[in-house]
PLY file of the C-alpha trace (Angstrom):
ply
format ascii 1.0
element vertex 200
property float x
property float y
property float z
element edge 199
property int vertex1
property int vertex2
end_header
72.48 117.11 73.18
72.91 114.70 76.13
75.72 114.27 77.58
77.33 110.54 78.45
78.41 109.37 81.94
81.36 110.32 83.18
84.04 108.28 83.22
84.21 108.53 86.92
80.18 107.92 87.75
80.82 104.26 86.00
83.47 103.39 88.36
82.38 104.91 90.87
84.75 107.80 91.75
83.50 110.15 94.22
82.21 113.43 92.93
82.74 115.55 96.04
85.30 118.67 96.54
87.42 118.12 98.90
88.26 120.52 102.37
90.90 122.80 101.96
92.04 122.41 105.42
92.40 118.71 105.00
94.00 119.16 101.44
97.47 120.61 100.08
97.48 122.96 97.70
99.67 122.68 94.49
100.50 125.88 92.66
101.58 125.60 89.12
103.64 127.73 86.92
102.07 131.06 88.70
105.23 132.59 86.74
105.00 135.86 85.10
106.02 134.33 81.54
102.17 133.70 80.99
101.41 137.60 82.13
103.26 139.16 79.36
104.89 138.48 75.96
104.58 135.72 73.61
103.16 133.57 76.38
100.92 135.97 77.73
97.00 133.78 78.62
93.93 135.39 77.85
92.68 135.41 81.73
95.88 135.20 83.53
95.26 138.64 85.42
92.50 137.32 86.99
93.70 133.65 87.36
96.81 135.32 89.63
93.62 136.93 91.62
91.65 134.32 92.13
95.12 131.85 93.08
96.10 134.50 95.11
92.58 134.51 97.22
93.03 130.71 96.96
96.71 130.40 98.65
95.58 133.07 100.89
92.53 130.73 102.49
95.04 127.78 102.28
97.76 129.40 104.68
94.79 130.94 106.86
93.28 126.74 107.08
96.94 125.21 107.68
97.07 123.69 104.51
100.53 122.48 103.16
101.65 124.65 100.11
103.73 123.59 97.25
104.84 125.38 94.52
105.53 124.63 91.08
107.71 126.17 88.31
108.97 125.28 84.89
112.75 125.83 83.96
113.48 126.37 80.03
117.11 127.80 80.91
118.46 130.95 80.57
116.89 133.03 77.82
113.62 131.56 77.41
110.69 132.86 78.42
110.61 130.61 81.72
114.03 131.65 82.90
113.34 131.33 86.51
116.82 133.34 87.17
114.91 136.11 85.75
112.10 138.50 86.47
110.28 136.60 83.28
110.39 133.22 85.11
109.96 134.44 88.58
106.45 133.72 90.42
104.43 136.90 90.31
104.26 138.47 93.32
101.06 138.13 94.23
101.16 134.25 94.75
104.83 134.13 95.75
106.41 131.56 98.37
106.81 132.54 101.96
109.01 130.48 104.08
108.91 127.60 104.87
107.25 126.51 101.47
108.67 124.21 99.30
109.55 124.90 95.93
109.70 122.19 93.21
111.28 122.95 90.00
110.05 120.75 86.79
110.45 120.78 82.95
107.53 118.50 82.25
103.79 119.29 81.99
102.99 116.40 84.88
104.83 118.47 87.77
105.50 114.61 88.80
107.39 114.13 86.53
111.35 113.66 87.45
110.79 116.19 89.97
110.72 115.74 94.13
106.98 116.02 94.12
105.63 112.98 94.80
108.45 112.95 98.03
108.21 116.40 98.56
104.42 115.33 99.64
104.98 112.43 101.65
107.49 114.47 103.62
104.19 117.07 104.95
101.78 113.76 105.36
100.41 114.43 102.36
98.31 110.96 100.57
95.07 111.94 99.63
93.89 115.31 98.51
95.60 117.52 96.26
94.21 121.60 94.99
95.47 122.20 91.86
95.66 125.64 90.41
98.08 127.66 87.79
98.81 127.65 84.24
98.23 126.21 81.82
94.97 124.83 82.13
95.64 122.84 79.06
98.86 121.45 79.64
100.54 121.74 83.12
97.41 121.90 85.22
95.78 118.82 83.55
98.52 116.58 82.78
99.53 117.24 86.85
96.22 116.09 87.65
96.65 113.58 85.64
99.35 112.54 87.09
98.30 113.06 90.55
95.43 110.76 89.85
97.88 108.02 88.17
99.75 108.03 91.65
96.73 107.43 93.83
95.87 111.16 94.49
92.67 112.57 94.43
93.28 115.96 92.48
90.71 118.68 92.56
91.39 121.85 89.85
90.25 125.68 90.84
88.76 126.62 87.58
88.78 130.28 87.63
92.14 130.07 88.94
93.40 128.72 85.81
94.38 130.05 82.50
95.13 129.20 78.91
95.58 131.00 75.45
93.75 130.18 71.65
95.35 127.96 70.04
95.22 126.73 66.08
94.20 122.98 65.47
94.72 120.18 63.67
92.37 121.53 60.93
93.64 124.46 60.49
90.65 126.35 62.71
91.67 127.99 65.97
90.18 126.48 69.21
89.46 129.95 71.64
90.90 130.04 75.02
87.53 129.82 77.06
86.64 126.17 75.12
90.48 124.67 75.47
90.01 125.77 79.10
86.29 124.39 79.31
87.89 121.10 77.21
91.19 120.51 79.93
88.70 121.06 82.87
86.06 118.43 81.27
88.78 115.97 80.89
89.25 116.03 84.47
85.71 115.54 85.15
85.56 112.53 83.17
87.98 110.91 85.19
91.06 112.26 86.62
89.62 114.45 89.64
87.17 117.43 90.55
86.89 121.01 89.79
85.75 123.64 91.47
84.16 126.90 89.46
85.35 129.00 92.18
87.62 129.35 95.30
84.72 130.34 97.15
83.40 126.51 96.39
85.95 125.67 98.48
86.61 127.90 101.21
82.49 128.62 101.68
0 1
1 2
2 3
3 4
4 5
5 6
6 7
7 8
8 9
9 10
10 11
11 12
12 13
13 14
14 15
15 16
16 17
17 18
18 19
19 20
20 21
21 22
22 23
23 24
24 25
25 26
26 27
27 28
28 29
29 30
30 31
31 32
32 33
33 34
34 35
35 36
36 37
37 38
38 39
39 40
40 41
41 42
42 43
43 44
44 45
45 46
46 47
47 48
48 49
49 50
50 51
51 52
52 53
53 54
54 55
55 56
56 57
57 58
58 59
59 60
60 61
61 62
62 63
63 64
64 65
65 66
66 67
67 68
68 69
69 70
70 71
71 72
72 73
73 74
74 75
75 76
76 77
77 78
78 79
79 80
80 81
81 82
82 83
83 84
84 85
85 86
86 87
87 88
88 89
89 90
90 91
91 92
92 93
93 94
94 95
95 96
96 97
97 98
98 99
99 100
100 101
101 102
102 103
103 104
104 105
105 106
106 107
107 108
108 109
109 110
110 111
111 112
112 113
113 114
114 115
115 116
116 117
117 118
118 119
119 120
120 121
121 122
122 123
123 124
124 125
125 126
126 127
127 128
128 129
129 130
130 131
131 132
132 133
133 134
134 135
135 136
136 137
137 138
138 139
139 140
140 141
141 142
142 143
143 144
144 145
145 146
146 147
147 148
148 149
149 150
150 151
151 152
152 153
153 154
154 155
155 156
156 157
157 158
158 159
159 160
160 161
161 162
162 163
163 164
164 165
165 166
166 167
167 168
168 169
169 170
170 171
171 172
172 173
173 174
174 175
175 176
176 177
177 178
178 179
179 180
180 181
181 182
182 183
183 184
184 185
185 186
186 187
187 188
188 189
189 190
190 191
191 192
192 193
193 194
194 195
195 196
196 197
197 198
198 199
């Protein structure tokens, strides 16, 4: 099997990943609700690693740093009054960094983002890591990429969980991931395998 030109070769899109020093970093939905309980991601142990290593080299380059989390209200597993909702520890704000609080999948979406951005001089590129790679992760990119953004996602510091389709057959986590990550090849941005891809 061959596969067909991106999306993003036929317009001409540039394939490149971006500096991390010249980029801000978005981090999405890093919230324990995907580390435990009905939520919990095949991977998300290791995603939290890998984001943490990634916000680490971000602070270290000067990098802005925004953080994203998703509100259900109380009693749902993304209460983020409660230690369910909270950003794990590992990947939680210091001060100084913005916090933006959204109850879409595009964290764009009527939420301060977009002016939350402007405000640190951010226009052009965007890193892109968190949960789920499926839903939040790529509809952000999308969304970053619909706003003139060029969006970049950290593949191993993403996450997702099996899910059952249309058909009745259930799609594994590793190919939903591999699926989300390909649609933002095609068109919507870059990813990096690793952190190391971008901090190297």
């Amino acid at each position: 099997m061959t596969a067909s030109t991106t999306l993003r070769d036929v317009i001409g899109l540039p394939q490149d990943l971006p500096r991390l020093s010249e980029s801000a970093l978005i981090m999405i939905d890093f919230q324990n609700t995907y580390r435990a309980g009905v939520m919990r991601l095949d991977g998300a142990d290791e995603a939290v690693a890998a984001g943490a290593r990634l916000l680490a080299a971000a602070r270290a380059a000067g990098a802005p740093v925004v953080h994203v989390v998703n509100d259900a209200g109380e009693g749902t597993p993304y209460d983020i009054r409660a230690e369910i909702g909270a950003i794990s520890d590992e990947v939680a704000p210091v001060e100084g960094e913005k916090v933006v609080v959204k109850q879409f999948p595009n964290a764009f979406h009527a939420t301060d983002l977009e002016e939350t951005l402007k405000d640190l001089g951010v226009s052009g590129d965007l890193v892109i890591a968190g949960f789920m790679t499926h839903m939040c992760v790529l509809f952000t990119a999308q969304g970053a990429f619909n706003l003139g953004y060029r969006p970049t996602v950290v593949a191993e510091a993403t996450a997702t969980r099996p899910l059952e389709g249309p058909d009745g057959t259930v799609t594994a986590s590793e190919a939903l991931r591999a699926a989300s990550l390909t649609t933002v090849t095609d068109l919507f941005g870059t990813v990096a395998r690793t952190v190391d891809e971008l901090v190297a």
